[in-house]
C-alpha angles and dihedrals in degrees: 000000000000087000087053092040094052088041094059104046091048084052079049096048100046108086105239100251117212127219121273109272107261132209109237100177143356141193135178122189131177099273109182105298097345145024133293103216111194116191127189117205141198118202138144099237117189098191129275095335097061123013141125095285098186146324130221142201116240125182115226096287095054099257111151110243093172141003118196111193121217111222109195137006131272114207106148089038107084124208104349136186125212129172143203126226129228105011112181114215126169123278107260096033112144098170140032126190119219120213122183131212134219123201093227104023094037117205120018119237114244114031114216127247113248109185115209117225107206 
């Protein structure tokens, strides 16, 4: 009885971790004189303590392009996109990578592949 009653209150001490935030999808189309990049995103957001805080465009060292904050949570809004205007990316470039943030968890793992049509 000791060993249960030791095991629940450390499952109600540990704080539920949701998963990381995922990309689900991403687009990028000729916007002006640069690019409109549109993510959607999957997370488990809790509320203002836990939720998906922002995503950015890398290039295929890692160097950040482009970071869109996310402002609130959205919790009852599953998944949801959101994009970022004029995005300026070097000439030449032919494929992004889009890496989303948590504000617990921080950056997600793998970045996903966006493929640029010029």
């Amino acid at each position: 009885m000791q060993i249960l009653t030791a095991a629940l209150l450390f499952t109600l001490a540990v704080p539920a971790l949701a998963d990381a935030p995922k990309v689900m999808n991403a687009s990028a189309t000729r916007d002006s004189m640069g690019w409109k990049i549109a993510v959607t995103l999957s997370h488990d957001d809790t509320g203002w303590d836990h939720y998906a805080d922002g995503w950015e465009v890398t290039d295929e060292a890692g160097n950040r392009l482009a970071l869109r904050e996310l402002m609130h949570p959205h919790v009852h809004e599953q998944p949801f996109t959101r994009s970022l205007s004029n995005v300026m990316l070097p000439d030449g470039t032919r494929v992004v990578f889009i890496r989303a943030r948590c504000s617990v968890e921080g950056w997600s793992g793998t970045p996903h592949r966006l493929d640029l049509q010029n």
